[in-house]
C-alpha positions as CSV (number, residue, x, y, z in Angstrom):
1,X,-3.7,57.8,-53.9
2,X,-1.4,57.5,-50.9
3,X,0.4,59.2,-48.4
4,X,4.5,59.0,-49.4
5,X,6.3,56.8,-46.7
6,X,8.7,59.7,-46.1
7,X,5.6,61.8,-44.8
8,X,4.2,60.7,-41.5
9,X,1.7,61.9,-39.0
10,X,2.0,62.9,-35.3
11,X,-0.4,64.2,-32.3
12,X,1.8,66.6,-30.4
13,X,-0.4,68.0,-27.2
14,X,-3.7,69.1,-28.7
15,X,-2.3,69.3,-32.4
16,X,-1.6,66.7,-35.2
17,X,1.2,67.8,-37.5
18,X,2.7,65.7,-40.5
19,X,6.4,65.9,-40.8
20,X,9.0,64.8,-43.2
21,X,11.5,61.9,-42.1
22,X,14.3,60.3,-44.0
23,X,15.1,62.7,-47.5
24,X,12.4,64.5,-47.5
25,X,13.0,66.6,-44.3
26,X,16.0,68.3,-46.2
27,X,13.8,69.5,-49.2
28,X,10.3,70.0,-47.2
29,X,10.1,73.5,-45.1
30,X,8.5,73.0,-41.7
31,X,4.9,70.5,-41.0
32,X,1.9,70.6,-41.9
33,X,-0.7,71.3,-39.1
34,X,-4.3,68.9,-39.1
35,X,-7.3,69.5,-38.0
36,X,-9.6,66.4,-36.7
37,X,-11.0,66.0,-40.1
38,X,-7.7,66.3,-42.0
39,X,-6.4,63.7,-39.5
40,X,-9.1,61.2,-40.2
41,X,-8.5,61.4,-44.0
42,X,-4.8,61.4,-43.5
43,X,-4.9,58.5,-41.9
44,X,-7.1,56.6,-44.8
45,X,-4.9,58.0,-47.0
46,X,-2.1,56.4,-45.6
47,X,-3.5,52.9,-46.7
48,X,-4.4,54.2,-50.0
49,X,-7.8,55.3,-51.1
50,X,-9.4,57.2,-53.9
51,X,-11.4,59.9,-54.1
52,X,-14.8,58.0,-53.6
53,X,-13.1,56.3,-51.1
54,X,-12.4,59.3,-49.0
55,X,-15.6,61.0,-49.6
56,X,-17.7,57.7,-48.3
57,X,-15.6,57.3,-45.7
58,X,-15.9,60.9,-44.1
59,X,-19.7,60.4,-44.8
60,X,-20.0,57.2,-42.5
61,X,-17.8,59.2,-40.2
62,X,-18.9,62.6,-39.5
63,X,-23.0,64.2,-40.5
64,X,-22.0,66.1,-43.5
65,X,-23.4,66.2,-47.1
66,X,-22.4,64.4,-49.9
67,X,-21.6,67.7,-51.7
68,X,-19.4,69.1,-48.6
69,X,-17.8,66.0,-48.5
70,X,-17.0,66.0,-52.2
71,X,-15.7,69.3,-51.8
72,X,-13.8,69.1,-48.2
73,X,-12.1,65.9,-49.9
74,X,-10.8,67.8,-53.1
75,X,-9.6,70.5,-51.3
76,X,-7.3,68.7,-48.8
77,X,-5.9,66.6,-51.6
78,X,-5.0,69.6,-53.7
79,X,-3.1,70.4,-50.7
80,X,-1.5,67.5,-49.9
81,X,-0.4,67.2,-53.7
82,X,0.3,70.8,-53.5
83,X,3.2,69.9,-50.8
84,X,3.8,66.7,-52.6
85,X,2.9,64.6,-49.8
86,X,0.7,62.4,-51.9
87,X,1.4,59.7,-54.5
């Protein structure tokens, strides 16, 4: 999975938001607001990661369970696939 290259991240005062840019900010209503953990994975998504990927990554990053991070992982994706920010 990746981020689309018409999506892109950005830390405006105390909040990270992804925006559309190019096409995409005709069809896509508004931004998308992040918390520090949504950031994180954002930005390994942006590489290109899988699912396993994500989940080991926010383990070595942050003191959460394996099943928390299996779960916290599925949801944001269904949301970023939800917006169609994700490929």
């Amino acid at each position: 999975m990746k981020i689309k290259d018409d999506f892109v991240m950005r830390k405006m005062a105390d909040t990270t938001v992804v925006v559309p840019v190019g096409s995409n900010a005709i069809d896509f209503n508004g931004m998308i607001n992040l918390n520090e953990t949504g950031a994180f994975l954002f930005e390994i998504l942006q590489q290109g990661a899988t699912n396993d990927e994500l989940v080991s990554k926010l383990l070595d990053e942050y003191d959460v369970s394996r099943e928390q991070a299996c779960k916290d992982v599925d949801i944001f994706v269904k949301k970023l696939k939800d917006a169609d920010i994700i490929e």
